[in-house]
Backbone as a chain_set.jsonl record, in Angstrom:
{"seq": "XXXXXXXXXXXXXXXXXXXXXXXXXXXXXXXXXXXXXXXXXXXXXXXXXXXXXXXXXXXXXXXXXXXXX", "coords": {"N": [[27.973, 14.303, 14.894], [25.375, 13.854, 13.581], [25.553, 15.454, 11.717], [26.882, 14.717, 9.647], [25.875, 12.901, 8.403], [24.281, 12.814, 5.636], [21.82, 14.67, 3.968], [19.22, 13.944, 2.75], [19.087, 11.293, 3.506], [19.085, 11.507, 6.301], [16.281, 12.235, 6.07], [15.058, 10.323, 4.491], [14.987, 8.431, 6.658], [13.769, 9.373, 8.912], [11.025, 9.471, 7.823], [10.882, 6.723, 6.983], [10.48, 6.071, 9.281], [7.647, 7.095, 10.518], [6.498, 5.695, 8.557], [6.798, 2.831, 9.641], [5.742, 2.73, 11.979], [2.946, 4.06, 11.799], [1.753, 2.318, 10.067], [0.031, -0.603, 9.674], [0.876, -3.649, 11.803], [1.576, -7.068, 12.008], [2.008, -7.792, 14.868], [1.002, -5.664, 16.326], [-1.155, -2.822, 16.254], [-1.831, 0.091, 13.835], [-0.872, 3.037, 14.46], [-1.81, 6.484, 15.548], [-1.509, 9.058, 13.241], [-0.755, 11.67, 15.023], [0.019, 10.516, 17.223], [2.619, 9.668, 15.933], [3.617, 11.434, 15.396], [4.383, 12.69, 17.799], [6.273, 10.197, 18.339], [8.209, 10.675, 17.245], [8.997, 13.741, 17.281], [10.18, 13.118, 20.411], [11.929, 11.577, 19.955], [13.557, 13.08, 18.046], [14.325, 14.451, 20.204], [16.108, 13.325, 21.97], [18.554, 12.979, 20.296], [18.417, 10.92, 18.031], [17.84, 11.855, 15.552], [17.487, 14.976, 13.094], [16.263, 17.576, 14.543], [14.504, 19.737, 13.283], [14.114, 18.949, 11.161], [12.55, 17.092, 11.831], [10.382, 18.542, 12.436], [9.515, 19.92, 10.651], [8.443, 18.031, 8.722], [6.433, 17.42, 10.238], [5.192, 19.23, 10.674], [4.34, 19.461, 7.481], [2.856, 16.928, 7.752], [1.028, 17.224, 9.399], [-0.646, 19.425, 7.923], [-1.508, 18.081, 5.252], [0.017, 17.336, 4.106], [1.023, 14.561, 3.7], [0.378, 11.996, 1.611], [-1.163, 8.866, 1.715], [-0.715, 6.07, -0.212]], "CA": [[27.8, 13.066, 14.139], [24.161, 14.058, 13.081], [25.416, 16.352, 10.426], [27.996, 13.896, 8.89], [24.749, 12.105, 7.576], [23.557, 12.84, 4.19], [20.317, 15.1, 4.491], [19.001, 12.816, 2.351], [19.443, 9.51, 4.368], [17.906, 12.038, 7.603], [14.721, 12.533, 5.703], [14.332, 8.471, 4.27], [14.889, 7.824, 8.17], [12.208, 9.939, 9.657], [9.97, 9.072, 6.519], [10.88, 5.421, 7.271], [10.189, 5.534, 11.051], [6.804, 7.74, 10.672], [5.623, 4.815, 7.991], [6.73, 1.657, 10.252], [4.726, 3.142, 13.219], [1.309, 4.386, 11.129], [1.107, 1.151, 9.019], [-0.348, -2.148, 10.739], [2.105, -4.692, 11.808], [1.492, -8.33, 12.874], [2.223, -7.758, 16.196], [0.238, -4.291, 16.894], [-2.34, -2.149, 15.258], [-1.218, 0.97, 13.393], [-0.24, 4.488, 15.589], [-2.64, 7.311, 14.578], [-0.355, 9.787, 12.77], [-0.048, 12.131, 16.257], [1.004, 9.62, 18.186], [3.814, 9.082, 15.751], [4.136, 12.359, 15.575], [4.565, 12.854, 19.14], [7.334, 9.889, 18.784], [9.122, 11.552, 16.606], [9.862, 14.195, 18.238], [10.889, 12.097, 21.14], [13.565, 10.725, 19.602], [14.886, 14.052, 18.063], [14.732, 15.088, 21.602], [16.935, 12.372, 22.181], [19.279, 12.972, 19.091], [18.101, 10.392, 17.196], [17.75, 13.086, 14.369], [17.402, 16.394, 13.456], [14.573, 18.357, 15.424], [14.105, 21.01, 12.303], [13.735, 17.876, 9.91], [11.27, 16.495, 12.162], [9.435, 19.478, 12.863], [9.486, 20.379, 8.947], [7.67, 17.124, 8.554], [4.811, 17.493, 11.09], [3.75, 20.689, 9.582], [3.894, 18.755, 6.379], [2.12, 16.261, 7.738], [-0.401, 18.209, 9.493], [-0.991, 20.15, 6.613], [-2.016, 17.473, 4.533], [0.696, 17.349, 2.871], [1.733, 13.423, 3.648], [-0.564, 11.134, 1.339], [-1.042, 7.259, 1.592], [-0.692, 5.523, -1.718]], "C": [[26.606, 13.174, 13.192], [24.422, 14.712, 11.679], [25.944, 15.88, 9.281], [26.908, 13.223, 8.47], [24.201, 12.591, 6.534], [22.076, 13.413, 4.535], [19.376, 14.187, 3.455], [18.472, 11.34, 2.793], [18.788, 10.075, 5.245], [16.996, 11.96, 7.342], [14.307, 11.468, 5.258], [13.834, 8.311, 6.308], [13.664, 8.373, 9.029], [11.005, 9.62, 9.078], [9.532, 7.559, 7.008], [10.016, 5.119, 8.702], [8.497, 5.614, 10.987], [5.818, 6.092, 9.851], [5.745, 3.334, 8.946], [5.516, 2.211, 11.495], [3.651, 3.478, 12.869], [1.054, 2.939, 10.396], [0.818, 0.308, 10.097], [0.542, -3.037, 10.369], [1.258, -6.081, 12.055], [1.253, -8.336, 14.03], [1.433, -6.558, 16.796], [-0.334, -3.629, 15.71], [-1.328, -0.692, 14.75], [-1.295, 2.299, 14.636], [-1.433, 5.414, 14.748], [-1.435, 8.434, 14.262], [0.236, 10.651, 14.082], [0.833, 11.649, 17.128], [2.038, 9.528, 17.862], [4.681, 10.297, 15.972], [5.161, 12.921, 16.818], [6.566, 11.471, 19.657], [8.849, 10.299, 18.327], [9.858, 12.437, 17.042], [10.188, 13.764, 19.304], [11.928, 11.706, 21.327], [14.538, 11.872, 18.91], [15.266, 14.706, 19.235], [15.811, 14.287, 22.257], [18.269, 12.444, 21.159], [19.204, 12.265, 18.105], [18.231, 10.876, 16.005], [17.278, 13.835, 14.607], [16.061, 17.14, 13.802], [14.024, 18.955, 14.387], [13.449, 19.899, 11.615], [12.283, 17.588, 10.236], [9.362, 17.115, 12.828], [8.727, 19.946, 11.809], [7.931, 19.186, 8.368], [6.332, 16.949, 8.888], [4.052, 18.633, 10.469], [3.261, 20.128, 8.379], [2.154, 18.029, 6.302], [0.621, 16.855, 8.298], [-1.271, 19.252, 8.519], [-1.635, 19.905, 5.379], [-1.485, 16.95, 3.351], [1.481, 16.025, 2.987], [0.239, 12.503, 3.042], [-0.057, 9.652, 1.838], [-1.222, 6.749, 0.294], [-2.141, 4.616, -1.868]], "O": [[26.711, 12.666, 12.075], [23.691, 14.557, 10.701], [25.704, 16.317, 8.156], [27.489, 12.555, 7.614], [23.067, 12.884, 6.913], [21.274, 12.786, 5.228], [18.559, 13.675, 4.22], [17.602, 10.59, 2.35], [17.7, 9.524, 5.417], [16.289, 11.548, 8.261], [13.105, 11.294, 5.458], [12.766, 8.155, 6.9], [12.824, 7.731, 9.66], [9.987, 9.493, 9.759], [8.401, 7.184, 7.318], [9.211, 4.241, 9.014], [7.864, 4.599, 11.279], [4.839, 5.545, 10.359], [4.705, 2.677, 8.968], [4.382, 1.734, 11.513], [2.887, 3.208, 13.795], [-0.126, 2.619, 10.252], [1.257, 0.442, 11.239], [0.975, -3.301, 9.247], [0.074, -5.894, 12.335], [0.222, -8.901, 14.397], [1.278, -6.653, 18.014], [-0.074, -3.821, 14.522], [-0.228, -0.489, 15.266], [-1.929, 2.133, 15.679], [-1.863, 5.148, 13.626], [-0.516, 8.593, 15.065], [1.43, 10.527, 14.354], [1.89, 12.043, 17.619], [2.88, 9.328, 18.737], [5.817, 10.391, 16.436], [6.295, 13.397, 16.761], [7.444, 11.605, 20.508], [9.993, 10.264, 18.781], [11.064, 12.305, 17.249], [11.261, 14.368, 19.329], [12.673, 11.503, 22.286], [15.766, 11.868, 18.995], [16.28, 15.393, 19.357], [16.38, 14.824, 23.208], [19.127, 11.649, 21.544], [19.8, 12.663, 17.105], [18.883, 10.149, 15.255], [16.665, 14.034, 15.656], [15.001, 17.11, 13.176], [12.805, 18.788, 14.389], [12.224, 19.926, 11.497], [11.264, 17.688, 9.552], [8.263, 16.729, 13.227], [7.561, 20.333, 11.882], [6.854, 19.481, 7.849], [5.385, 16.526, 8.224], [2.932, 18.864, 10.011], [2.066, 20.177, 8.088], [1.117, 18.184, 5.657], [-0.486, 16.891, 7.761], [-2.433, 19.646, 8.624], [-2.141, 20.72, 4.608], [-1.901, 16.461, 2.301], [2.601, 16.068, 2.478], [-0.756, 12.332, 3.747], [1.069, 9.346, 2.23], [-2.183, 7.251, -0.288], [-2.414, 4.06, -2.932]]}, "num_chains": 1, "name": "protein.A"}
């Protein structure tokens, strides 16, 4: 089912998730990026999405390579 998704649409969705969980909500304080990190994979461990995507990302992000606007 995972693959029938638009790689595209996989990489908004992990993008999406990583920014709802680091930004500050109403209801709870922001995640420090590991933590999200950490849920991230989580949930591709779960199938949620693809493990590579979300593994691709963390290096990114660890790397320095995810700014904040």
């Amino acid at each position: 089912m995972r693959d029938a998704i638009l790689l595209l649409a996989q990489i908004v969705g992990i993008v999406d998730a990583y920014d709802a969980l680091t930004s500050e909500r109403p209801y709870r304080a922001a995640w420090s990026p590991e933590r999200a990190f950490h849920e991230l994979q989580e949930e591709a461990s779960r199938g949620w999405c693809c493990g590579d995507l979300v593994n691709e990302f963390i290096r990114l992000g660890r790397g320095g390579g995810l700014a904040r606007p």
